[in-house]
VMD Tcl script that builds the backbone (N, CA, C; Angstrom):
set m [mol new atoms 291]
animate dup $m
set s [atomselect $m all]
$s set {name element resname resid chain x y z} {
  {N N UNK 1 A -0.864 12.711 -5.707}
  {CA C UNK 1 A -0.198 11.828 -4.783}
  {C C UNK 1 A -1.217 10.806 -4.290}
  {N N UNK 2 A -0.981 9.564 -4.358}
  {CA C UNK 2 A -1.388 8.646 -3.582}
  {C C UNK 2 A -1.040 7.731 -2.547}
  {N N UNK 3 A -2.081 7.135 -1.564}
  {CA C UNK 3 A -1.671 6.713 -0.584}
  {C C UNK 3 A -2.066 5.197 -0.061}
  {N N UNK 4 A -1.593 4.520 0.182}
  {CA C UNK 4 A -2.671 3.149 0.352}
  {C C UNK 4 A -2.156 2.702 2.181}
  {N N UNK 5 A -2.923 1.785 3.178}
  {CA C UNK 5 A -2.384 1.961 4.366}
  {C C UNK 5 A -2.943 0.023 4.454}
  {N N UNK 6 A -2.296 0.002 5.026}
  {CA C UNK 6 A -2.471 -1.899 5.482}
  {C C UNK 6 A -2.132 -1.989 6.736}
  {N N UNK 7 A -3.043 -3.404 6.699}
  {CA C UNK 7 A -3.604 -3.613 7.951}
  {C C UNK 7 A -3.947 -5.100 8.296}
  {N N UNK 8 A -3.374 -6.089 9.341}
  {CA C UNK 8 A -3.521 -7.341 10.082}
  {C C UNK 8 A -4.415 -7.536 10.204}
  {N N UNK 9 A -5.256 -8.541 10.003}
  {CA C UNK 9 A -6.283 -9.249 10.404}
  {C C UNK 9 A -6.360 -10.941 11.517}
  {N N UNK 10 A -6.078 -10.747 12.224}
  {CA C UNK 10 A -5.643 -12.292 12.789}
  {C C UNK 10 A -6.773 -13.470 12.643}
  {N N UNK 11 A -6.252 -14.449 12.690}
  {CA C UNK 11 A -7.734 -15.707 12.287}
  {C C UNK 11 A -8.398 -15.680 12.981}
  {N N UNK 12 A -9.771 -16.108 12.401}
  {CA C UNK 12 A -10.887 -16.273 12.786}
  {C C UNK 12 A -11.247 -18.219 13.069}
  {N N UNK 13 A -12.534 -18.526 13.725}
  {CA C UNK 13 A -13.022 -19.243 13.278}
  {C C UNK 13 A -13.450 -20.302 12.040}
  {N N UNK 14 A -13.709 -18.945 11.291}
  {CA C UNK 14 A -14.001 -19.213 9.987}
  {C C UNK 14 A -12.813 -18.853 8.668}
  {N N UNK 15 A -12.248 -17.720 9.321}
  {CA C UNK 15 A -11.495 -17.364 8.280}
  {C C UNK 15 A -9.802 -17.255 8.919}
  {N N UNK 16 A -8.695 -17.532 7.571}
  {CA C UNK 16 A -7.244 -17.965 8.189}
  {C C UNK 16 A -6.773 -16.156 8.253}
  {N N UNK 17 A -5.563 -15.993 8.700}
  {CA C UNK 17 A -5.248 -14.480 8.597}
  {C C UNK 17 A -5.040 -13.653 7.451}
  {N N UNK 18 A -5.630 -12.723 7.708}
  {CA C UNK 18 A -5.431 -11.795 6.159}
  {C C UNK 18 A -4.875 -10.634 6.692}
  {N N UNK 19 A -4.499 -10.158 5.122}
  {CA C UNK 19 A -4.056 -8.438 5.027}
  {C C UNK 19 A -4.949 -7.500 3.797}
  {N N UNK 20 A -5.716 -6.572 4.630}
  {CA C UNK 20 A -6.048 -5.259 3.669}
  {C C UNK 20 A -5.027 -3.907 3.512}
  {N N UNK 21 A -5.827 -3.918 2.354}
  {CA C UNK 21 A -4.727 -2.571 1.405}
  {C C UNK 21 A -6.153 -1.907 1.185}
  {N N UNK 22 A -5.924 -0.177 1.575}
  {CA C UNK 22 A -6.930 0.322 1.604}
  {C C UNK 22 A -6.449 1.323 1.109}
  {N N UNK 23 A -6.751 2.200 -0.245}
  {CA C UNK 23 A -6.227 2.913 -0.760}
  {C C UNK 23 A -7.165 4.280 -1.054}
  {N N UNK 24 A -6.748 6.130 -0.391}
  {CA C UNK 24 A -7.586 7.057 -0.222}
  {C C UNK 24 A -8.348 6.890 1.215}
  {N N UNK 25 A -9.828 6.678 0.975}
  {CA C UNK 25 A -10.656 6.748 1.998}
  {C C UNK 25 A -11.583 5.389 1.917}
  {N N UNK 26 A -10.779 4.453 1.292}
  {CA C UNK 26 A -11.437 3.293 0.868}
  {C C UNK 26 A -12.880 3.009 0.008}
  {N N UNK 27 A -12.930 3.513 -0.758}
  {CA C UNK 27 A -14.154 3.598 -1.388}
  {C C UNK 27 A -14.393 2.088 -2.232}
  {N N UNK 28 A -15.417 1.839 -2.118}
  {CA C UNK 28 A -15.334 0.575 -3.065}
  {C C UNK 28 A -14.353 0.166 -4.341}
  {N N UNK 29 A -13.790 -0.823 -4.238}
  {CA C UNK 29 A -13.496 -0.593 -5.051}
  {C C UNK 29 A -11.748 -0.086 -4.906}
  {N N UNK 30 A -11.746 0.526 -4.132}
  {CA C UNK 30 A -10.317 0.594 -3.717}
  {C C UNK 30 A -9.463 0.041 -2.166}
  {N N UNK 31 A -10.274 -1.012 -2.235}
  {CA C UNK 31 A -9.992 -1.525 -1.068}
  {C C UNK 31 A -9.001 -3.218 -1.794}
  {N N UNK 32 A -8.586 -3.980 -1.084}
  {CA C UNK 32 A -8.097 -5.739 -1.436}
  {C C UNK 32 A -7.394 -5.938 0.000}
  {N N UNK 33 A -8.263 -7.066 0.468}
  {CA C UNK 33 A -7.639 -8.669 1.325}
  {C C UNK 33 A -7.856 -9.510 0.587}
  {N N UNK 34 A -6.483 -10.178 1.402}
  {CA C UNK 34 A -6.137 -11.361 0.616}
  {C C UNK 34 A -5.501 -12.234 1.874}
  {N N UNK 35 A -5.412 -12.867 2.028}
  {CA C UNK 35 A -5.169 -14.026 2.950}
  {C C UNK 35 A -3.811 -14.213 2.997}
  {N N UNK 36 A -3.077 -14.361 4.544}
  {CA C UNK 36 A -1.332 -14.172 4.919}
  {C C UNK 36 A -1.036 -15.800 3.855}
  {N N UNK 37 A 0.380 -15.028 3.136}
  {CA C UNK 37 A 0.969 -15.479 2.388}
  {C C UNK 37 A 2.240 -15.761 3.899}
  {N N UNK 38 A 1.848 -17.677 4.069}
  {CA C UNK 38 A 2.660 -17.810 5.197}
  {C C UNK 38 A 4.312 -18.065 5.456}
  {N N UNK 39 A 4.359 -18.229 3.924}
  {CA C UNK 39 A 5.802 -17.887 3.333}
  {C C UNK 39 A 6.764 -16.732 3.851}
  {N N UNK 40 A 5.812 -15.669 3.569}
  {CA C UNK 40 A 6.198 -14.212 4.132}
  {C C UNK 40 A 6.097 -14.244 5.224}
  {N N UNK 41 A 7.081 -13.116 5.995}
  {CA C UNK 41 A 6.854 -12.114 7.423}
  {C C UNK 41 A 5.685 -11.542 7.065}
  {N N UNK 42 A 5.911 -10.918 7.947}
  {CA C UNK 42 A 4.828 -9.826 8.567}
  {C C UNK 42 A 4.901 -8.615 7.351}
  {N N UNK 43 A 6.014 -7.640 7.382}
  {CA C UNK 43 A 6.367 -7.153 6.830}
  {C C UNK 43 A 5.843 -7.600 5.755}
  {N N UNK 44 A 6.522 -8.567 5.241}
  {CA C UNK 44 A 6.780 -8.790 3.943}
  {C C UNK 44 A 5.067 -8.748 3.235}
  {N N UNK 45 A 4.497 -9.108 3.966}
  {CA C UNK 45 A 3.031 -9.340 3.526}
  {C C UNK 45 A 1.938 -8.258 3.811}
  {N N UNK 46 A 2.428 -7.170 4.264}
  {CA C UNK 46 A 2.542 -6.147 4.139}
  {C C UNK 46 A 2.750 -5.296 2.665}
  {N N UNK 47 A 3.859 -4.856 1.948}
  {CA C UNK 47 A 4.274 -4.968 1.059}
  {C C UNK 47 A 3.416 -5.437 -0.199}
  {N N UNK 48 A 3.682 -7.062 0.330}
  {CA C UNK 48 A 2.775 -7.822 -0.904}
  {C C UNK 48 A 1.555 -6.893 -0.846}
  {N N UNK 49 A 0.270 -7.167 -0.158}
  {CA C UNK 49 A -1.140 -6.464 -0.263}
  {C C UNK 49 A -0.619 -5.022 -1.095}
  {N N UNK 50 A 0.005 -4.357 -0.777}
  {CA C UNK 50 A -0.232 -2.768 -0.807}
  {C C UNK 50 A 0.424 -3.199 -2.321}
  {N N UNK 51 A 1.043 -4.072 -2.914}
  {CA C UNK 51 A 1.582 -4.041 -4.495}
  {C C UNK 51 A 0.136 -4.853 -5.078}
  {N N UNK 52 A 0.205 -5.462 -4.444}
  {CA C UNK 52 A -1.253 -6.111 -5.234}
  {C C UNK 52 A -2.782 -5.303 -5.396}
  {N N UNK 53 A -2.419 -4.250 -4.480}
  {CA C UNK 53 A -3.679 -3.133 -4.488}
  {C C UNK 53 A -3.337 -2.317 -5.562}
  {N N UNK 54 A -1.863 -1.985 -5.675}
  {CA C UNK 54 A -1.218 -1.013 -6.742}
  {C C UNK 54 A -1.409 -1.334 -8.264}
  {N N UNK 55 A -0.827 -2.806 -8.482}
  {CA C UNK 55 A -1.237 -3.361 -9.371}
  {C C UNK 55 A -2.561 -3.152 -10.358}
  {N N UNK 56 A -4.282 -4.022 -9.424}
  {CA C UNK 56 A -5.331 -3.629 -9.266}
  {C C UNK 56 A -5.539 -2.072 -9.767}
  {N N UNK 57 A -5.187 -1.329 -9.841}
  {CA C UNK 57 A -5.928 -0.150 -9.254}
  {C C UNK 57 A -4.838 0.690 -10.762}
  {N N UNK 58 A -3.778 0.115 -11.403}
  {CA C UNK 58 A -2.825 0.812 -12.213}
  {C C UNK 58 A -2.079 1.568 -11.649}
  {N N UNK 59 A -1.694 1.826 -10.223}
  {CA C UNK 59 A -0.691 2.882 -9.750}
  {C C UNK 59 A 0.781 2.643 -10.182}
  {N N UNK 60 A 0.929 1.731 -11.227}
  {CA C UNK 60 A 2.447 1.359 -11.355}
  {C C UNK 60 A 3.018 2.080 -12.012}
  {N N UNK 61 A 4.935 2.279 -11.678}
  {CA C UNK 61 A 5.617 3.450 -12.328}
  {C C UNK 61 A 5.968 2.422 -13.340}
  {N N UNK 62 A 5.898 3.246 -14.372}
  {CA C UNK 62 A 6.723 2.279 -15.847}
  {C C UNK 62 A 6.735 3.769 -16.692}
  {N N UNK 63 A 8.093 4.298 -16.331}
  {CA C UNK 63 A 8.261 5.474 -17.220}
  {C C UNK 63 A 8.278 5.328 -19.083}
  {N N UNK 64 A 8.318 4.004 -19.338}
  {CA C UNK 64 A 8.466 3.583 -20.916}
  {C C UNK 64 A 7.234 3.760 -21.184}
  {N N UNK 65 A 6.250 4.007 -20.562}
  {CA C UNK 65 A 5.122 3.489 -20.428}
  {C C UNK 65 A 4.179 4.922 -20.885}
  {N N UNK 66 A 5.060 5.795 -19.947}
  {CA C UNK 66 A 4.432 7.504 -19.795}
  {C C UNK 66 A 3.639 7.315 -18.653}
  {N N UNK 67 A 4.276 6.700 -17.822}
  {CA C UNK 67 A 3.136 6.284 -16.431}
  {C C UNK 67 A 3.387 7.940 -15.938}
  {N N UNK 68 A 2.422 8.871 -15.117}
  {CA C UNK 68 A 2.727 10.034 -14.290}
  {C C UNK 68 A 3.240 9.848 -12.529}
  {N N UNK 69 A 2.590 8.272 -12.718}
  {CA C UNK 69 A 3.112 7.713 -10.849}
  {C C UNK 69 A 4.755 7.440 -10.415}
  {N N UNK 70 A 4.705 8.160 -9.205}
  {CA C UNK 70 A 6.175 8.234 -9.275}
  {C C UNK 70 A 6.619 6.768 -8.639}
  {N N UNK 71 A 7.684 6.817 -7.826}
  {CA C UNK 71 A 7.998 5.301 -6.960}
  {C C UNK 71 A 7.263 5.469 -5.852}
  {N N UNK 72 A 7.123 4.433 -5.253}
  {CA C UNK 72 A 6.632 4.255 -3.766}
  {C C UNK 72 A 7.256 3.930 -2.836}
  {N N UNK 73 A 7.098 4.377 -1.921}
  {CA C UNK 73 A 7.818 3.783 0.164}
  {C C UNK 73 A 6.603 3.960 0.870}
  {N N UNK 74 A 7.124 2.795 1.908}
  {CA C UNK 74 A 6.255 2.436 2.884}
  {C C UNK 74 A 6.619 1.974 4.002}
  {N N UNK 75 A 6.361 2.114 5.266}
  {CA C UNK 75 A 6.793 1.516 6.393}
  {C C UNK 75 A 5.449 1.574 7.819}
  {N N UNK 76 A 6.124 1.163 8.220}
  {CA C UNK 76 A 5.552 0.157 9.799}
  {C C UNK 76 A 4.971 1.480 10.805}
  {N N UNK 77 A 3.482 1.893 11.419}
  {CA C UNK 77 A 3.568 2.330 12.293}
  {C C UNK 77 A 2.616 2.063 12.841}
  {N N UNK 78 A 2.225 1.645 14.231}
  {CA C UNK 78 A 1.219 1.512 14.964}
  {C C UNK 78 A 0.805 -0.046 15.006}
  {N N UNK 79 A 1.295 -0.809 14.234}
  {CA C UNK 79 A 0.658 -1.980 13.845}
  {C C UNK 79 A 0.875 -2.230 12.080}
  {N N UNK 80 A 0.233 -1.152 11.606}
  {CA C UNK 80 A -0.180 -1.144 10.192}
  {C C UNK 80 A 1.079 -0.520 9.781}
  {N N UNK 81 A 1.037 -0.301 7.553}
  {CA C UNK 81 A 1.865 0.247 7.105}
  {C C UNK 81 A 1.476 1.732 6.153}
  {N N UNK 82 A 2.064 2.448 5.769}
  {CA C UNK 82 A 1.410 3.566 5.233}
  {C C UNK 82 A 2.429 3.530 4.262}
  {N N UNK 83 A 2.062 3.504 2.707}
  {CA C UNK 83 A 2.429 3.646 1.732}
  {C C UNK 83 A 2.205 5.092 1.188}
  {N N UNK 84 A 3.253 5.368 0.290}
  {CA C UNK 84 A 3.168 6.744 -0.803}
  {C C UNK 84 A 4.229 6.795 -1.761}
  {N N UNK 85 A 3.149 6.846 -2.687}
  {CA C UNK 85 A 3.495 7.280 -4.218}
  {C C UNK 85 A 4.442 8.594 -4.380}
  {N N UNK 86 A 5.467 9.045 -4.083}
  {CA C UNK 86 A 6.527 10.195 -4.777}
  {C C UNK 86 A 5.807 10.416 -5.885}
  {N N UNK 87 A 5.713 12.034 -5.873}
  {CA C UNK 87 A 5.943 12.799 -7.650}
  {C C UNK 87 A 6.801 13.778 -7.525}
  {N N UNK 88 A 6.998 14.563 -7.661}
  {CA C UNK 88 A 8.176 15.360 -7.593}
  {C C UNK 88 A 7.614 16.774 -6.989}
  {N N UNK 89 A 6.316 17.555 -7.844}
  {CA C UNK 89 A 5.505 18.231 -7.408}
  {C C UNK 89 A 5.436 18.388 -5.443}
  {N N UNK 90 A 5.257 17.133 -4.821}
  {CA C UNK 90 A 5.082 16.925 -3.829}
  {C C UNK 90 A 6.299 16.998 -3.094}
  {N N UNK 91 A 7.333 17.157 -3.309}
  {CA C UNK 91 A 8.601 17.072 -2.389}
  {C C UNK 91 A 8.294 18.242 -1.406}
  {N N UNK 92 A 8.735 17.952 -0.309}
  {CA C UNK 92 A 8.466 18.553 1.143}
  {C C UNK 92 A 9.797 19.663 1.115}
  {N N UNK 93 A 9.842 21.451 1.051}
  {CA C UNK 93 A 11.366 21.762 1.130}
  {C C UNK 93 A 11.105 22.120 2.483}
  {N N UNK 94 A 12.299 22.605 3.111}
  {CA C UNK 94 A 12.923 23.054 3.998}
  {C C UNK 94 A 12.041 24.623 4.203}
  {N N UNK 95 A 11.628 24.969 5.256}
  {CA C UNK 95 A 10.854 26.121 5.609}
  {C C UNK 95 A 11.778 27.214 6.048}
  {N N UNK 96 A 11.606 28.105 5.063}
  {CA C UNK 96 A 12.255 29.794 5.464}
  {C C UNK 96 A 11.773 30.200 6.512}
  {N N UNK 97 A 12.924 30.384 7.187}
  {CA C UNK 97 A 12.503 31.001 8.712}
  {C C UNK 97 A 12.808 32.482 8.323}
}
mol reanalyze $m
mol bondsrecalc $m
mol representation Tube
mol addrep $m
């Protein structure tokens, strides 16, 4: 299972607003900003980063493909977004009481 989490950057001086996609524990290398696509919301640019990290990095599902990555969801908390990769392995059941 994988996970990637994004995150606002507001402008600087020097630099216009960006979004990072930080994927695991960010290790080199698995990190990408990229600068607000002002076209997009918030959201939306959101989204964008964390596909463009996915991309980068090969996490894409393409079952024609024999990809093992399942689909992804992601949503809004705190500020930032938290993405995850589904496999099936990982499904959460219901706890026997």
């Amino acid at each position: 299972m994988q996970t990637i989490r994004t995150k606002f950057f507001g402008p600087t001086n020097r630099k216009d607003s960006r979004y990072k996609a930080i994927a695991g524990n960010g290790e080199k290398g698995f990190t990408l900003t990229v600068n607000s696509d002002h076209r997009l919301n918030n959201e939306q640019n959101h989204y964008r980063v964390a596909a463009m990290l996915i991309e980068k990095l090969g996490w894409f599902h393409d079952a024609k493909r024999g990809d093992t990555y399942g689909e992804w969801f992601g949503g809004g908390i705190d500020g930032e977004y938290i993405f995850v990769c589904t496999v099936e392995y990982a499904k959460v059941q219901k706890a026997v009481l």
